[in-house]
C-alpha positions as CSV (number, residue, x, y, z in Angstrom):
1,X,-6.1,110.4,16.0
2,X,-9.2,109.0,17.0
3,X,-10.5,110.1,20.3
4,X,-11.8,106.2,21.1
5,X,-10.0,103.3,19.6
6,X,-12.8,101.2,17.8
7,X,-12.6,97.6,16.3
8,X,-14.3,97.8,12.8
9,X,-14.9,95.3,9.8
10,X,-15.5,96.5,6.4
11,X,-16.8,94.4,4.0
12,X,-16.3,95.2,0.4
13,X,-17.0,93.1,-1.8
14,X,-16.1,95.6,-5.0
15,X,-13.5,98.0,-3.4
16,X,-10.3,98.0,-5.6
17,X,-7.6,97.9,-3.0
18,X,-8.9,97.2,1.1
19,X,-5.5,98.1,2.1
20,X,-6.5,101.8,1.5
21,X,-9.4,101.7,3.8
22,X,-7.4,99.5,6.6
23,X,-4.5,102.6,6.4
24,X,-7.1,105.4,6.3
25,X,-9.1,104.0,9.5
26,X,-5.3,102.9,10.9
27,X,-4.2,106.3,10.6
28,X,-7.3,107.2,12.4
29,X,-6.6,105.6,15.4
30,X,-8.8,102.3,15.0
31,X,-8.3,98.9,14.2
32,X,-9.5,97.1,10.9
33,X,-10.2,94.2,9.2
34,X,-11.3,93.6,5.6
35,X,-13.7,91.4,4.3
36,X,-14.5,90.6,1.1
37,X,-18.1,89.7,0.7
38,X,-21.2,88.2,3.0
39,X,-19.5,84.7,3.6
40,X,-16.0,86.2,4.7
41,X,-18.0,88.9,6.8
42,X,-20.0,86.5,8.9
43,X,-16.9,84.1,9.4
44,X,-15.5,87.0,11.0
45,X,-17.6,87.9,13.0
46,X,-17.6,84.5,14.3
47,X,-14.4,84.9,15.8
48,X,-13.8,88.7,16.8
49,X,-16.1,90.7,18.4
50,X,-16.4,94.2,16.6
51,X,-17.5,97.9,17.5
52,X,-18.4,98.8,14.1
53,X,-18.9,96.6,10.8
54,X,-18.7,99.1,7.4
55,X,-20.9,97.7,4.7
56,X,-21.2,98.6,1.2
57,X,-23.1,95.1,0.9
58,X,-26.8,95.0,1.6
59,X,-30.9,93.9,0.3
60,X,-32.3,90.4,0.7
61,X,-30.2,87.8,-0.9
62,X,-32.1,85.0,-3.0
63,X,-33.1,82.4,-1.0
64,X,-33.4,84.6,2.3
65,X,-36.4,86.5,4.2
66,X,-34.3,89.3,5.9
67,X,-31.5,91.2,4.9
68,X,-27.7,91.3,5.1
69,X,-27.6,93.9,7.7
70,X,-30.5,92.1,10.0
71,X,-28.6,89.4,9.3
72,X,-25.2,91.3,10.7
73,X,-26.9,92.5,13.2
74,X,-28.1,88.7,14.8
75,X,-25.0,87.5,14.1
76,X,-23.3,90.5,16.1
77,X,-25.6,91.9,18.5
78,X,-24.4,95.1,19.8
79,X,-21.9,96.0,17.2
80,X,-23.3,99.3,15.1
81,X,-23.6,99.0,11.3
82,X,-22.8,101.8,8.9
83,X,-23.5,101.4,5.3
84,X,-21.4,103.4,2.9
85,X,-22.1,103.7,-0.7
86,X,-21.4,105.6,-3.8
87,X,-25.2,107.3,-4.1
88,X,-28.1,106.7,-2.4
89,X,-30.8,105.7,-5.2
90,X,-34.0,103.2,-4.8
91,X,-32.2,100.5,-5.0
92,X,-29.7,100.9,-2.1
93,X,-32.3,103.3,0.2
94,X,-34.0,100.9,2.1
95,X,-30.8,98.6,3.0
96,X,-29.3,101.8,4.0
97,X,-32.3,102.9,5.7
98,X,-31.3,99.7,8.3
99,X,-27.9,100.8,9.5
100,X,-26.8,102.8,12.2
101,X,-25.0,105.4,9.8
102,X,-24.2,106.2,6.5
103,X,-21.0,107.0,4.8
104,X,-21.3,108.3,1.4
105,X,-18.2,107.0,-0.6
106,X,-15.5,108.0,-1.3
107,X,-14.5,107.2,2.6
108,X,-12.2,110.1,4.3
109,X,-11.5,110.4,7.4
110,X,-13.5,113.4,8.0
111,X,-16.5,111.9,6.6
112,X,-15.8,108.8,8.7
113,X,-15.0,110.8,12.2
114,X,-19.0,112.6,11.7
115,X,-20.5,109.0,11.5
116,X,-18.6,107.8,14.5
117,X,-18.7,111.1,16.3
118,X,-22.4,112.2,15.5
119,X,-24.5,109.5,13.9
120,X,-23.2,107.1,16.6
121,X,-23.2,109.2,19.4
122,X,-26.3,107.7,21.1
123,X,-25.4,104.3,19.6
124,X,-24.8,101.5,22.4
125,X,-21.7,102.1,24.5
């Protein structure tokens, strides 16, 4: 169990089944909430304030001058973002590069327990 219950929103915009992730980090001792892509995301965190937002979503959309996790971030001040991903090549590195964390997919709860235990460590309160 989780040694500090934390609210955390995972946006996915590709992952096969959300429920999986909800039951890993509910077996974990937190408290999730899916969304699936950038619109869903923000509309959430409109309306619940979280300790964590997962991302596998990141870069510039068209149309935009900063990217989807400053873009998280304004919308959610105070609320740490970690970015998990598949790989880390050019293309994903410098969204990545923004968050607070990383998670390198597949998500386990060992893998997920060293971002919040380590990488966040000095991360707000």
């Amino acid at each position: 169990m989780a040694s500090q219950r934390k609210t955390i929103l995972v946006i996915h915009p590709s992952t096969r089944d959300p429920a999986d992730i909800r039951r890993l980090l509910a077996n974990m001792g937190h408290i999730a909430v899916t969304a699936a892509g950038r619109r869903a995301a923000i509309k959430a965190l409109g309306t619940v304030r979280f300790d964590i937002i997962f991302t596998s979503v990141g870069g510039v959309q068209p149309g935009s001058d900063r990217s989807f996790v400053q873009e998280l971030r304004s919308v959610a001040p105070g609320s740490a973002v970690v970015g998990f991903e598949r790989g880390l090549d050019a293309a994903n590195e410098a969204w990545m590069g923004e968050c607070d964390a990383t998670i390198q997919a597949p998500m386990s709860p060992s893998r997920v327990e060293w971002a919040l235990d380590f990488d966040l460590r000095y991360f707000g309160s």
